[in-house]
TORTIGU-907669 format. One record per residue (C-alpha): x, y, z; residue number from 0; residue in three letters. Coordinates in steps of 0.5 Angstrom, whole numbers, plus 500, padded with zeros to 3 digits. Layout:
BEGIN
{tike {X; Y; Z}; NUM; "ALA"}
...
//
This chain:
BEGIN
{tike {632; 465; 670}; 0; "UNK"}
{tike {633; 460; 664}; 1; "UNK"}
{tike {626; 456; 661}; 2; "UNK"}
{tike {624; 450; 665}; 3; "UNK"}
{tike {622; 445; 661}; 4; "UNK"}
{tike {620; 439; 665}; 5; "UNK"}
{tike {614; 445; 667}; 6; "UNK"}
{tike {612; 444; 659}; 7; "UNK"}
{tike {613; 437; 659}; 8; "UNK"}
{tike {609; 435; 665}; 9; "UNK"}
{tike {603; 440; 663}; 10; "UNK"}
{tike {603; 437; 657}; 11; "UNK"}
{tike {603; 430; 659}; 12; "UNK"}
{tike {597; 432; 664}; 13; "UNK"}
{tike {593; 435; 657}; 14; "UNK"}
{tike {595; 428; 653}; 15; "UNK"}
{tike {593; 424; 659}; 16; "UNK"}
{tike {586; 428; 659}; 17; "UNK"}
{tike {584; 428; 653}; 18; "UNK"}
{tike {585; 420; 652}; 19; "UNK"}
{tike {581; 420; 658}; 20; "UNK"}
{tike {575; 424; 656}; 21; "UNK"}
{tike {573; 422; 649}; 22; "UNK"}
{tike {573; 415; 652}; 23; "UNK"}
{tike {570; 416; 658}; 24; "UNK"}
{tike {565; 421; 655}; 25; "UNK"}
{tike {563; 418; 648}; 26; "UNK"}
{tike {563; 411; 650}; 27; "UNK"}
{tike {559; 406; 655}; 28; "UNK"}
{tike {565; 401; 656}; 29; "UNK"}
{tike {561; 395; 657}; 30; "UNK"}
{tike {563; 389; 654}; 31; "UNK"}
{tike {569; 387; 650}; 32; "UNK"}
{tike {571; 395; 651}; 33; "UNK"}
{tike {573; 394; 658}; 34; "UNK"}
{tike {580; 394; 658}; 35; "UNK"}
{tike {580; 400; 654}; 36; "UNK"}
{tike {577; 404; 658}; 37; "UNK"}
{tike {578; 402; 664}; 38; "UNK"}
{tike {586; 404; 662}; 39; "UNK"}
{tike {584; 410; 659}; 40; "UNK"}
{tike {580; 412; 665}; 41; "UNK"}
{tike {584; 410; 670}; 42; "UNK"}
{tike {592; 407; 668}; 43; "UNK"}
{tike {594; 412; 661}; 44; "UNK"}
{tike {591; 419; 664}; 45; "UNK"}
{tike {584; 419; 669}; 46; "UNK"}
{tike {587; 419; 675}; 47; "UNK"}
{tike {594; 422; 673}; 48; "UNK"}
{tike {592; 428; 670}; 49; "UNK"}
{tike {589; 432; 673}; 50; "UNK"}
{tike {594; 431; 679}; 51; "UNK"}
{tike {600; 435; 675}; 52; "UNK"}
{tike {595; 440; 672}; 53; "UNK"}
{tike {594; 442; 680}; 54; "UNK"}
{tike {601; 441; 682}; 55; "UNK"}
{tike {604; 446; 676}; 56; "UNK"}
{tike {599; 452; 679}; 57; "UNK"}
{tike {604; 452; 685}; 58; "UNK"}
{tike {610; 450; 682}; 59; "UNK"}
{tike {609; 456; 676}; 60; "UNK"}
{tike {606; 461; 681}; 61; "UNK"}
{tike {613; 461; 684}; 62; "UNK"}
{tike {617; 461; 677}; 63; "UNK"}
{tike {613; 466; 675}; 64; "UNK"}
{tike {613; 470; 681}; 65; "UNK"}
{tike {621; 470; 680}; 66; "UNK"}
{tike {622; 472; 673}; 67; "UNK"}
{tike {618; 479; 674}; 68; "UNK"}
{tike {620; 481; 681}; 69; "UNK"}
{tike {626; 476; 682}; 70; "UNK"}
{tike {622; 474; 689}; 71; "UNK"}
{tike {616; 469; 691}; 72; "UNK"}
{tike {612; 474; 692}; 73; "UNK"}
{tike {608; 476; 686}; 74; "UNK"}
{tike {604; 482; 686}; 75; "UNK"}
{tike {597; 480; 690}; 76; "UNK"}
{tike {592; 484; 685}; 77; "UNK"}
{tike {595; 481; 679}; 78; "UNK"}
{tike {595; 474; 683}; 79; "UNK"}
{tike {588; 476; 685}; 80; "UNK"}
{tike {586; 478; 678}; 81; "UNK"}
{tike {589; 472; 674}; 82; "UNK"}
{tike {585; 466; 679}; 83; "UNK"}
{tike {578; 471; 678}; 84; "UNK"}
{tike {579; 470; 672}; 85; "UNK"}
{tike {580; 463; 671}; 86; "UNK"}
{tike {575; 462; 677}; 87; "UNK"}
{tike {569; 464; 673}; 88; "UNK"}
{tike {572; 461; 666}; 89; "UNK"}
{tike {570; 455; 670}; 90; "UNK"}
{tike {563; 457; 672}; 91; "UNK"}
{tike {561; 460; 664}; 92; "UNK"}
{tike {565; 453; 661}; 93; "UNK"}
{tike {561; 449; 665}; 94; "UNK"}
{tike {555; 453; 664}; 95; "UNK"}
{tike {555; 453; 656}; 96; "UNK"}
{tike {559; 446; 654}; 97; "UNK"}
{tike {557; 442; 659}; 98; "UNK"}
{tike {550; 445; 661}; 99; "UNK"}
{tike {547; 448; 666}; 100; "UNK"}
{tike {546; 442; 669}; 101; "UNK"}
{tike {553; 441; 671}; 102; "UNK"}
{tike {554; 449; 674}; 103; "UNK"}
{tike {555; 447; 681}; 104; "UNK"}
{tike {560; 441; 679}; 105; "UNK"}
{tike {565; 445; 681}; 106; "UNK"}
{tike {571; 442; 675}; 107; "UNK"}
{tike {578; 443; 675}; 108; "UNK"}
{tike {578; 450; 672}; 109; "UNK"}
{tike {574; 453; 678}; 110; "UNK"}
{tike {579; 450; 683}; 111; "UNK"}
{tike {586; 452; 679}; 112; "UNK"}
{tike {582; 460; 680}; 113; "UNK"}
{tike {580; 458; 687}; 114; "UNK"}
{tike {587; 454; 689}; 115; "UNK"}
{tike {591; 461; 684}; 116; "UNK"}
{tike {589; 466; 690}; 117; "UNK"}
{tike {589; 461; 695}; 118; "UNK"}
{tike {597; 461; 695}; 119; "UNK"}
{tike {599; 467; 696}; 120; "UNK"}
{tike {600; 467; 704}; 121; "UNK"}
{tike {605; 461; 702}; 122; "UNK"}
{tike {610; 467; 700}; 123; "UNK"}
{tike {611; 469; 707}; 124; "UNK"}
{tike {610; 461; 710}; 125; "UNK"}
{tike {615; 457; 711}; 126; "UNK"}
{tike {616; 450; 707}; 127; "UNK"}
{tike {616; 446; 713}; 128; "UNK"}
{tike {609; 449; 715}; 129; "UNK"}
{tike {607; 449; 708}; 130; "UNK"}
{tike {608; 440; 708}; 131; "UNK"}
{tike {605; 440; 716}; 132; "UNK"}
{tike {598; 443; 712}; 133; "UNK"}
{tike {598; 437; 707}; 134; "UNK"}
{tike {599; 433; 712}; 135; "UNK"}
{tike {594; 436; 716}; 136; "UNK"}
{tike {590; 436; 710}; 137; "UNK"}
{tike {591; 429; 708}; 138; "UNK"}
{tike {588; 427; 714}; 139; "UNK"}
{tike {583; 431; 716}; 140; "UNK"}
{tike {579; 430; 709}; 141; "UNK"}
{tike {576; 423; 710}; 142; "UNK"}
{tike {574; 425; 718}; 143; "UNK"}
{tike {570; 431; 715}; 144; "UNK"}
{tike {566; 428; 710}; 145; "UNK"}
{tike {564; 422; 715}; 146; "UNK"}
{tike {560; 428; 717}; 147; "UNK"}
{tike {556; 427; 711}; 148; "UNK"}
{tike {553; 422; 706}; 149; "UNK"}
{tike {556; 422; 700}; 150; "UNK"}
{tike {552; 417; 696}; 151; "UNK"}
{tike {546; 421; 694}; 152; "UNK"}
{tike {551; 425; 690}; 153; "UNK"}
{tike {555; 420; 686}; 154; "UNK"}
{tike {548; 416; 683}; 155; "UNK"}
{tike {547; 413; 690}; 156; "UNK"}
{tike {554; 409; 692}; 157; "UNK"}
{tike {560; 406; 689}; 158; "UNK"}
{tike {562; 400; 684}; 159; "UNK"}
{tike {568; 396; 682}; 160; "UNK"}
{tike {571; 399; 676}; 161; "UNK"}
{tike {570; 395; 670}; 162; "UNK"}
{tike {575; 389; 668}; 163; "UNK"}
{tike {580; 391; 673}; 164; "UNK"}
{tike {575; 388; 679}; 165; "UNK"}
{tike {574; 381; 675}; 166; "UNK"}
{tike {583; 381; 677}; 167; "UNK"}
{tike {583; 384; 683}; 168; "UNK"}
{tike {575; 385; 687}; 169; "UNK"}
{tike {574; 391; 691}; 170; "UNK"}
{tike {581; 395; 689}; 171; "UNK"}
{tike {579; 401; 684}; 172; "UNK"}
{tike {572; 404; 686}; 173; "UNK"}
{tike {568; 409; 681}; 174; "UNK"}
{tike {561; 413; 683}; 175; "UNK"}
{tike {555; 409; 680}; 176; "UNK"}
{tike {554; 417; 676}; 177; "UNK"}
{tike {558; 423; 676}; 178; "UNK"}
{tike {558; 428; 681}; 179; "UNK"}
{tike {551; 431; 682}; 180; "UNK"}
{tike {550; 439; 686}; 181; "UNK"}
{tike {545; 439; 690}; 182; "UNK"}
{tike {540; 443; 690}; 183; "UNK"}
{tike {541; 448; 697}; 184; "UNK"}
{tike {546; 453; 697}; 185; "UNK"}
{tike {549; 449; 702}; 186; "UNK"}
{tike {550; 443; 698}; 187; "UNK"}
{tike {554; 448; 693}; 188; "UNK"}
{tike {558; 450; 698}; 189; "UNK"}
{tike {559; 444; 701}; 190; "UNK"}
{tike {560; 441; 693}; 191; "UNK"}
{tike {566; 448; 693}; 192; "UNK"}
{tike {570; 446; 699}; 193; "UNK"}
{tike {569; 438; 700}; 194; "UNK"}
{tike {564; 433; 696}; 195; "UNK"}
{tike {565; 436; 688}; 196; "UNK"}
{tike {568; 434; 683}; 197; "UNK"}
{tike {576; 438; 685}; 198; "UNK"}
{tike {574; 440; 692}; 199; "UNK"}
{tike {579; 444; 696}; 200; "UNK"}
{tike {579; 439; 701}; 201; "UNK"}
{tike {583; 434; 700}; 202; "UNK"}
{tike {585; 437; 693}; 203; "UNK"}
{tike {589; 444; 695}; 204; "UNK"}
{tike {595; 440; 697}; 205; "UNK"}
{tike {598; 439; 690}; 206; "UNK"}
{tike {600; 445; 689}; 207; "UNK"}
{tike {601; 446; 695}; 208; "UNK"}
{tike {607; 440; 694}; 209; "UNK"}
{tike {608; 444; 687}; 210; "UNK"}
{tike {610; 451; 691}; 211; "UNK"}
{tike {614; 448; 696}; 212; "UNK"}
{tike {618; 445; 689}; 213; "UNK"}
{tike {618; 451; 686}; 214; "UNK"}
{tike {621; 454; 691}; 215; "UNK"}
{tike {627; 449; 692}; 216; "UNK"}
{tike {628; 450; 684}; 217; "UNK"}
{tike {628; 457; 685}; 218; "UNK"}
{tike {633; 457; 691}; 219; "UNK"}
{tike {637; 452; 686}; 220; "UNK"}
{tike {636; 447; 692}; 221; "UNK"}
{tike {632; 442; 687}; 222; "UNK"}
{tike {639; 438; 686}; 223; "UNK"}
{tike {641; 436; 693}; 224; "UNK"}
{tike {633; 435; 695}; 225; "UNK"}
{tike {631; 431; 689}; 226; "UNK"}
{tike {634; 424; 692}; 227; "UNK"}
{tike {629; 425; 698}; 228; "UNK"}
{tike {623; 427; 694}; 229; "UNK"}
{tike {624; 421; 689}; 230; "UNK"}
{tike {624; 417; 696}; 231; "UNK"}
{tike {618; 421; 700}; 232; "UNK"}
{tike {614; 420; 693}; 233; "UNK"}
{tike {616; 412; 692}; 234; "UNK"}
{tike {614; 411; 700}; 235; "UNK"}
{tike {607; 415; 698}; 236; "UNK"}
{tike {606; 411; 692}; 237; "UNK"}
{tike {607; 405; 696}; 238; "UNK"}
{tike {603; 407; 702}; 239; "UNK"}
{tike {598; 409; 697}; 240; "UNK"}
{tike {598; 402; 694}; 241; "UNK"}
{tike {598; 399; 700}; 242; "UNK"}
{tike {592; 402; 704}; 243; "UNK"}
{tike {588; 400; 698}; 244; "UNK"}
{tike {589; 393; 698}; 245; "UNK"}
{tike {589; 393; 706}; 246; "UNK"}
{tike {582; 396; 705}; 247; "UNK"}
{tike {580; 391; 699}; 248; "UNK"}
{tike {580; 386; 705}; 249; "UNK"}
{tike {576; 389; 709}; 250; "UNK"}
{tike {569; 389; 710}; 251; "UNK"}
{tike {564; 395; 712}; 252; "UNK"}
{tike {570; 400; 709}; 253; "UNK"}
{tike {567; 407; 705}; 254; "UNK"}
{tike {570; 410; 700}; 255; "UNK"}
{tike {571; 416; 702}; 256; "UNK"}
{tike {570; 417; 709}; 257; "UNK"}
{tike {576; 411; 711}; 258; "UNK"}
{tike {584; 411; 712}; 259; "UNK"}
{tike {584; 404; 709}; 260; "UNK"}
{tike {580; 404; 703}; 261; "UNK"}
{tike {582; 402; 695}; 262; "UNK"}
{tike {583; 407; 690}; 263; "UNK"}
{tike {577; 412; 688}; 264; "UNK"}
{tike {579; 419; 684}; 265; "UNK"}
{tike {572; 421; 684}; 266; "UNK"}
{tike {571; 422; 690}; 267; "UNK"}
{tike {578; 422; 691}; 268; "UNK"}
{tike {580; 417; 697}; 269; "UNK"}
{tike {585; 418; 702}; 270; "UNK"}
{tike {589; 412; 699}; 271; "UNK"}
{tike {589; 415; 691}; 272; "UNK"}
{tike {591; 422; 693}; 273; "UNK"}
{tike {597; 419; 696}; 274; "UNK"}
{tike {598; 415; 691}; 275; "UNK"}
{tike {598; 420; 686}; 276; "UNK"}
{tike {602; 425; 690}; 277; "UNK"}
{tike {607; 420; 690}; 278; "UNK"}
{tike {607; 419; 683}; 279; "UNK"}
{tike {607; 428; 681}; 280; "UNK"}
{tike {613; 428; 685}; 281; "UNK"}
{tike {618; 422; 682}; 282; "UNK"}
{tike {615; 425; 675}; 283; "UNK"}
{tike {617; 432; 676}; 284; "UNK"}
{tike {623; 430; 678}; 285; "UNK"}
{tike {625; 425; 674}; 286; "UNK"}
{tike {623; 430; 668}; 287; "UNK"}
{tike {626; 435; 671}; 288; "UNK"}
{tike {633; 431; 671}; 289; "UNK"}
{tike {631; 429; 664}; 290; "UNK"}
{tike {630; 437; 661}; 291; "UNK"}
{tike {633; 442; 665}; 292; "UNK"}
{tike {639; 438; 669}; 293; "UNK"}
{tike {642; 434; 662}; 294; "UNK"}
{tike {640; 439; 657}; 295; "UNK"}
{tike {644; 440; 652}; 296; "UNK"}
{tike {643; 448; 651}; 297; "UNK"}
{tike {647; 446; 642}; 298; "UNK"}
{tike {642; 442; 640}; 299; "UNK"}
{tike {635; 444; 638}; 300; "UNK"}
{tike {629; 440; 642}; 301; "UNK"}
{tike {626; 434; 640}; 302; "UNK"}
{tike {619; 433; 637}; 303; "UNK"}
{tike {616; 431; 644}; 304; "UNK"}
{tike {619; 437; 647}; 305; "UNK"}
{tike {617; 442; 642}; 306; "UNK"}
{tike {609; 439; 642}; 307; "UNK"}
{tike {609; 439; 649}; 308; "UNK"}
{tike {611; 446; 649}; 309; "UNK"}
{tike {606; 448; 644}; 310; "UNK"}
{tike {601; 444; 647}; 311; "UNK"}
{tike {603; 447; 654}; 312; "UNK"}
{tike {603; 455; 651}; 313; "UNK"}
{tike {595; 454; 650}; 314; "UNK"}
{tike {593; 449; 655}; 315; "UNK"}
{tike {587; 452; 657}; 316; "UNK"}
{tike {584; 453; 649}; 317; "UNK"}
{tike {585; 446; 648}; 318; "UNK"}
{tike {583; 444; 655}; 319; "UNK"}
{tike {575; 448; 653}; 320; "UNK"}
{tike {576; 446; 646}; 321; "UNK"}
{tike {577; 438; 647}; 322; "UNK"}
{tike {570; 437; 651}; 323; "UNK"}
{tike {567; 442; 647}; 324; "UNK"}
{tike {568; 438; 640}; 325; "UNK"}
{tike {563; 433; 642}; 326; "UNK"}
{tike {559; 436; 649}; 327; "UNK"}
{tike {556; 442; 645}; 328; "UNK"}
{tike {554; 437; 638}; 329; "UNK"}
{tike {551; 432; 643}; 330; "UNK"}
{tike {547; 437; 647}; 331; "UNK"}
{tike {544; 440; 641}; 332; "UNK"}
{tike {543; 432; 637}; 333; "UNK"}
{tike {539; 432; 644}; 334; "UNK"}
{tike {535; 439; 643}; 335; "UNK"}
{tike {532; 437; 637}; 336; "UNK"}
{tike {531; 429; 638}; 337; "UNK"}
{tike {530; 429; 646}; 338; "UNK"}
{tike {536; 424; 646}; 339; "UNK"}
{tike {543; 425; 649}; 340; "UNK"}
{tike {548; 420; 647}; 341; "UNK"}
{tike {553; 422; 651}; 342; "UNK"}
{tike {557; 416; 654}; 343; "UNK"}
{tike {553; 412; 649}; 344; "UNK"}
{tike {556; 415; 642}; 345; "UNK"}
{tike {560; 409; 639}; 346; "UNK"}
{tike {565; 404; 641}; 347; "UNK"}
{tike {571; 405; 646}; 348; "UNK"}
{tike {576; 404; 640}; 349; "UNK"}
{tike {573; 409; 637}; 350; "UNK"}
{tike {572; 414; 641}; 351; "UNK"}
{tike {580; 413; 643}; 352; "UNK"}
{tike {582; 413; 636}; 353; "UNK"}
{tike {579; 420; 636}; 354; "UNK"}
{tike {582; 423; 641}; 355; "UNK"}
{tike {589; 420; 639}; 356; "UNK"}
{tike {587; 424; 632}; 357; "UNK"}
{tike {585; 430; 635}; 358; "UNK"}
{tike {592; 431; 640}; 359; "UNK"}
{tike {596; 430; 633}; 360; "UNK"}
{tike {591; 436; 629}; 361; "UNK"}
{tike {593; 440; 636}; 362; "UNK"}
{tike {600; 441; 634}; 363; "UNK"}
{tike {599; 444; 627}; 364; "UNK"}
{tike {593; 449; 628}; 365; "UNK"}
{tike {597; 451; 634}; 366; "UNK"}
{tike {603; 452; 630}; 367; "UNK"}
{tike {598; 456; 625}; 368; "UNK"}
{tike {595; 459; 630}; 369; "UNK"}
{tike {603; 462; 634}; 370; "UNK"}
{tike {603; 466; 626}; 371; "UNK"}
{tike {598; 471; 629}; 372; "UNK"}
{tike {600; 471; 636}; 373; "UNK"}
{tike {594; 467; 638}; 374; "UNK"}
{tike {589; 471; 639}; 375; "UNK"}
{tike {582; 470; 641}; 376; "UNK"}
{tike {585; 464; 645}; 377; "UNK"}
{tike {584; 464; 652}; 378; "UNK"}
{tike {590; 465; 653}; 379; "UNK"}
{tike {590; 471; 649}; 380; "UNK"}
{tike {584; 474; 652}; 381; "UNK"}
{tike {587; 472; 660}; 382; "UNK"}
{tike {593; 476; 658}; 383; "UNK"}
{tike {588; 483; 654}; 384; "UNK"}
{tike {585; 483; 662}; 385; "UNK"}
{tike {591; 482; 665}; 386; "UNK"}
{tike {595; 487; 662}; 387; "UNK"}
{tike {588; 492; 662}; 388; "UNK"}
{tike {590; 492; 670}; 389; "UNK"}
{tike {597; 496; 668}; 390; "UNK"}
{tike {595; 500; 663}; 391; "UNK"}
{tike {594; 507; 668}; 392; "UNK"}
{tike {602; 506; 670}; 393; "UNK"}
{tike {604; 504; 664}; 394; "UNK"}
{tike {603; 509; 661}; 395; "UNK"}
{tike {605; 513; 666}; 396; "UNK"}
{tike {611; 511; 666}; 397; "UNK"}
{tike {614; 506; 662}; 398; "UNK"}
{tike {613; 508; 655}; 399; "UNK"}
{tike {616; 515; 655}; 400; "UNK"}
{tike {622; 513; 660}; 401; "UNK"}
{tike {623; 506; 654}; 402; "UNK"}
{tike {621; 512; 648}; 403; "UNK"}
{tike {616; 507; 646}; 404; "UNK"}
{tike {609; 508; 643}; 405; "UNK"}
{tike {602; 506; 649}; 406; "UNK"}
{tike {599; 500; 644}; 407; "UNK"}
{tike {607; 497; 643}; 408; "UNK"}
{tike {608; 497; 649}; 409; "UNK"}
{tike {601; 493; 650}; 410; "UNK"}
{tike {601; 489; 645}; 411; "UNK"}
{tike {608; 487; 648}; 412; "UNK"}
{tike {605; 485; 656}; 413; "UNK"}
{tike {600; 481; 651}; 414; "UNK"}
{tike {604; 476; 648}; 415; "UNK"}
{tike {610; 476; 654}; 416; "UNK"}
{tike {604; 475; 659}; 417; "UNK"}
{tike {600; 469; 654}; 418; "UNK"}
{tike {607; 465; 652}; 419; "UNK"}
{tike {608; 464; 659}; 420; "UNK"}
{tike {601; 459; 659}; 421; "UNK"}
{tike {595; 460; 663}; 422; "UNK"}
{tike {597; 455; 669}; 423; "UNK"}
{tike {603; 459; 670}; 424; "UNK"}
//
């Protein structure tokens, strides 16, 4: 199977989009005339979008993966297992040494792509329309299980208008008066896992499953004739995402997380941002993969934008560590030594953007330098050393002396195969 490069380009976009959200989110307070800054940066250019296609590429890749070693949908179970463990606990130790152990049971994007990767495996054997009733089902079920519990105390007390956008349009896009606080029972961990975190299971599990059932259709080489339904689904999910929102900036007495008609919140995600953003994934991912793999033109070489993002793709889960740990790590050792912690009152809102647009831009050459000794001691590389330990009995067993080749070639060979096909695969 030809490389997807609507895949790299999506994952791509996903990284830039986080980037030039976290720096002024995290680094600057937004208050005053940084508003509108940030509120486009936390919410319109990256905020409430990334994320959704990061998650939404796990099922799409797992399905492509899965089709290039065995030439079926089903991977083999233990590497899958092996692979999603792996990320599972990359996301516990992240939180733990960048974002302190305060944050440990916050459960951040990492742990739920580990959970969500093994997670998918019984989607191999269930059929596509089963798999679009369990979303559904998911959607739907999600705000009636946590009117069971009281979300306030967990997100700072309530929820707030989001800055400048309020003063235009009052009641339509609400953030938590603070991050997203694990409580103190294993319990309140467990619950924080499957519901009330940061990227809980529920609703969040539905994106990659949309993205396996795409995976699916492009791999069966059905994508072509279902492309004009999926932008229709995706552009009527959009609207009834928009919609309900504003239905419930109307209505008195609405909850942000509990209700149906409620306005736009990602943290927690209210149903009406999750079907807005399931929406916008699945127009996206169309429209790209029209764009890039469709219309490609196989004599000409890639473009600028596409080789960056291919680069960018190739190590997502090194630049997704190193990004907050560039200014997480040096904030939390200024507040060691002098008792205060800067974060999200560091400098202004241009700055901190300017900062993540510098940083995006030194990406492509150190990465590019970083390819001349095939990226070791990446989390791509190392990810790839603990899979490929997992054949090292069969392999040599087997395949080195039928192939005439040495053990260690032959190691290294599954090491650089399996990192250039990125993390979130």
């Amino acid at each position: 199977m030809k490389r997807v490069d609507s895949v790299d380009v999506l994952r791509g976009l996903a990284l830039i989009a986080m980037v030039i959200c976290h720096y002024p989110i995290f680094l600057s307070s937004g208050e005053g005339a940084d508003a509108a800054l940030h509120f486009l940066s936390n919410h319109l250019l990256g905020g409430d979008f990334g994320a959704s296609w990061f998650v939404f590429l796990v099922g799409l890749s797992q399905v492509l993966s899965a089709r290039k070693r065995t030439g079926q949908q089903g991977p083999d179970a233990g590497r899958v297992v092996t692979r999603g463990a792996a990320i599972f606990i990359i996301g516990l130790l992240f939180l733990l040494v960048v974002q302190g152990y305060e944050e440990l049971w916050d459960w951040d994007i990492l742990t739920f792509i580990g959970a969500a990767t093994i997670l998918l495996l019984p989607c191999r054997g269930t059929p596509s329309w089963k798999l679009i009733l369990f979303c559904i089902a998911v959607l739907f079920v999600t705000p009636w299980l946590r009117s069971f519990v009281d979300l306030a105390p967990f997100y700072g007390g309530g929820f707030e208008n989001a800055k400048w956008i309020s003063d235009y349009i009052p009641n339509f896009v609400f953030d938590p008066i603070r991050d997203y606080e694990s409580g103190s029972t294993v319990f309140h961990v467990v619950l924080g896992f499957f519901l009330i975190g940061q990227f809980p299971l529920l609703p969040w599990i539905v994106f990659p499953v949309a993205g396996f059932v795409i995976g699916r259709r492009l791999t069966e080489n059905r994508l072509a004739s279902d492309a004009p339904l999926i932008v229709i689904i995706g552009f009527m999910l959009i609207s009834m995402g928009l919609f309900t929102a504003y239905a419930g900036s109307i209505r008195p007495g609405f909850s942000v997380p509990n209700d149906y008609l409620v306005p736009l919140s990602f943290y927690p995600s209210s149903f009406s941002m999750v079907i807005f953003i399931l929406g916008v994934v699945l127009v996206l991912y169309t429209a790209l993969w029209r764009i890039y793999d469709v219309n490609r033109d196989e004599m000409s070489a890639p473009g600028i934008f596409l080789k960056y993002c291919r680069q960018l793709s190739k190590y997502s889960l090194t630049i997704y560590v190193t990004h907050f740990a560039f200014f997480f790590i040096p904030l939390r050792i200024v507040r060691l030594f002098t008792g205060t912690y800067y974060l999200r009152d560091l400098m202004s809102t241009s700055v901190a953007f300017g900062l993540a647009v510098i940083l995006l831009l030194a990406y492509y050459p150190v990465l590019k330098l970083w390819d001349r000794v095939d990226g070791k001691y990446s989390f791509e590389w190392l990810l790839a050393r603990l899979l490929s330990s997992g054949k090292r009995k069969h392999a040599v067993i087997a395949r080195p002396h039928a192939q005439g080749r040495s053990y260690p070639k032959y190691q290294e060979g599954l090491i650089k195969a399996a990192k250039e096909r990125g993390i979130f695969q």
